[in-house]
KOLTISE-237601 format. One record per residue (C-alpha): residue in three letters; x, y, z. Coordinates in nm, 2 decimals, always signed. Example, Ala and Ser with C-alpha at 12.3 -4.5 7.8 and 13.67 -1.06 7.14 Angstrom:
2
{"ala",{+1.23,-0.45,+0.78}}
{"ser",{+1.37,-0.11,+0.71}}
***
This chain:
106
{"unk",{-1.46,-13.51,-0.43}}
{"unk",{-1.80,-13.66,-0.50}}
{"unk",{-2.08,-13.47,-0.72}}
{"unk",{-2.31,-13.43,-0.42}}
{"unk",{-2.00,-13.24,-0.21}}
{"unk",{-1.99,-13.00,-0.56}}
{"unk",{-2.32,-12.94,-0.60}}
{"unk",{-2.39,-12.65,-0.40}}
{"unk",{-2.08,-12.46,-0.60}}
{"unk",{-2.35,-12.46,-0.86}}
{"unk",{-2.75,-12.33,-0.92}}
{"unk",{-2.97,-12.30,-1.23}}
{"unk",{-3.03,-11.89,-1.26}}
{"unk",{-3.41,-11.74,-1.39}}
{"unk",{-3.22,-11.71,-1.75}}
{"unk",{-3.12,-12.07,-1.76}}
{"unk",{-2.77,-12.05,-1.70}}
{"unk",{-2.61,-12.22,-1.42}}
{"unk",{-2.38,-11.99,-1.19}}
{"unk",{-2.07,-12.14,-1.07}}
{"unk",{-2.00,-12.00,-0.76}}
{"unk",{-1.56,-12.00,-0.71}}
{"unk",{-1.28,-11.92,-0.45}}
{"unk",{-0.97,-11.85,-0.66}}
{"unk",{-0.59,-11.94,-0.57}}
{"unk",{-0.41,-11.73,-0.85}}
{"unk",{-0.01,-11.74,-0.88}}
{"unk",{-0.06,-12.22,-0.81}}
{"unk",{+0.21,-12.40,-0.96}}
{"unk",{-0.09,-12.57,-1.16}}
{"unk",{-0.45,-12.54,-1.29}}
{"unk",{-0.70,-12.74,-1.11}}
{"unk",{-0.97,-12.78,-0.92}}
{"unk",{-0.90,-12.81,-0.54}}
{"unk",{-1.22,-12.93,-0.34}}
{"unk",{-1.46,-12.73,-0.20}}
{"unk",{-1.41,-12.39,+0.03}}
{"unk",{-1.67,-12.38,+0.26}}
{"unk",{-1.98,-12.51,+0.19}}
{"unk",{-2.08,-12.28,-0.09}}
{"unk",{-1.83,-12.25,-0.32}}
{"unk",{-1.57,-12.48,-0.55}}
{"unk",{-1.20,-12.41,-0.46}}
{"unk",{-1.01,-12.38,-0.81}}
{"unk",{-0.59,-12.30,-0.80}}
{"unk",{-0.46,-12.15,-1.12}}
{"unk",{-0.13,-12.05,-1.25}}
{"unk",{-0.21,-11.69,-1.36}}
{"unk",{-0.12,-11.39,-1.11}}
{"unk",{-0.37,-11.16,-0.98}}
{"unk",{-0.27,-10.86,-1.17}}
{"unk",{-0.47,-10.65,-1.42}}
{"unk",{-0.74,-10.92,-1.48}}
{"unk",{-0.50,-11.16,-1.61}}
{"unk",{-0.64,-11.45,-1.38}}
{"unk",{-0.98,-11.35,-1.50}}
{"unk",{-0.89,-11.41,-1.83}}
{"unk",{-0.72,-11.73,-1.74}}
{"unk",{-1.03,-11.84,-1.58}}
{"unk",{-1.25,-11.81,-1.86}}
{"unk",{-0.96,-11.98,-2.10}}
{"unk",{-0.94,-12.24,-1.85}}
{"unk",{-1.31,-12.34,-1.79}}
{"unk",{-1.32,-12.28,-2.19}}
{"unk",{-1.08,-12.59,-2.21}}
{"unk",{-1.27,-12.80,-1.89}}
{"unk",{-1.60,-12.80,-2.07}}
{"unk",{-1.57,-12.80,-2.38}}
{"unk",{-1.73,-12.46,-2.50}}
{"unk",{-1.66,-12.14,-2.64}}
{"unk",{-1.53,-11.87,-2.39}}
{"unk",{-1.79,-11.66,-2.51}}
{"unk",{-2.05,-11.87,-2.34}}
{"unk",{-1.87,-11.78,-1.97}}
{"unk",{-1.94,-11.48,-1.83}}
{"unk",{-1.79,-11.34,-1.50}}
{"unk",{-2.07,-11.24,-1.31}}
{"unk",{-1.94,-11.12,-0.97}}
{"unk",{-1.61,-11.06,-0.85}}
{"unk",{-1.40,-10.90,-1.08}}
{"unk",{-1.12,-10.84,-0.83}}
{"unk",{-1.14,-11.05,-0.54}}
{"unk",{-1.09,-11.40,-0.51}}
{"unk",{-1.47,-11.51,-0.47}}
{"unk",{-1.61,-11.51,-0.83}}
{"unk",{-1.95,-11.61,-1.01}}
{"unk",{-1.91,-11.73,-1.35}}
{"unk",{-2.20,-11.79,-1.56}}
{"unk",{-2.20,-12.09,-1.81}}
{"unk",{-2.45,-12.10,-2.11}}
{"unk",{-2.54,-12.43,-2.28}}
{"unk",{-2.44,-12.70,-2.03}}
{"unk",{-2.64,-12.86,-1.80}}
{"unk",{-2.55,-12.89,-1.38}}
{"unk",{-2.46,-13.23,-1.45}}
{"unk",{-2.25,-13.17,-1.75}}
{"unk",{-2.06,-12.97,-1.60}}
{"unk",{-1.96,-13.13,-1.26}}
{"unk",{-1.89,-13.49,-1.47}}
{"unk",{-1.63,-13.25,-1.65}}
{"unk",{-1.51,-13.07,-1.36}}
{"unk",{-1.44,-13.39,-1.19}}
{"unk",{-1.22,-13.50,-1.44}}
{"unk",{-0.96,-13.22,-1.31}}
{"unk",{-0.95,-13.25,-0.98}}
{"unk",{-0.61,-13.24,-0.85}}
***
């Protein structure tokens, strides 16, 4: 996966956040990120199941632990329970964060 293919998983919002724009694989052996589904969103497996907002939670811990910041700067924007999610991330640039995401591609 290349930082071009990841790009469009990601956009600056008005407030100056980026939005991270996920499909979520809950209940994967591992944590990682997969590729891309589709041409829109980042494809991310995680170990958590689907049940009463633990993969939520697990998601925020997760990308807490990718880049580097404190899980109060991650906000769930969309999606609280389906699979397609928007995250928002404060203090990190698009860059930033694709270099870090990159580094746990599985």
């Amino acid at each position: 996966m290349t930082k071009q293919e990841m790009l469009p998983a990601l956009r600056q919002s008005s407030d100056g956040r980026v939005l991270l724009t996920l499909h979520v694989q809950p209940g994967a052996k591992r944590d990682a990120v997969c590729g891309m589904y589709g041409e829109q969103a980042l494809k991310v497996a995680i170990s958590a199941p689907p049940v009463d907002g633990k993969a939520n939670s697990a998601l925020k811990k997760i990308f807490s632990k990718w880049l580097g910041v404190p899980q109060a700067q991650i906000e769930l924007k969309s999606g609280e329970t389906g699979r397609d999610k928007v995250f928002a991330l404060s203090g990190l640039a698009v860059e930033d964060i694709i270099n870090k995401l990159l580094q746990n591609v599985k």
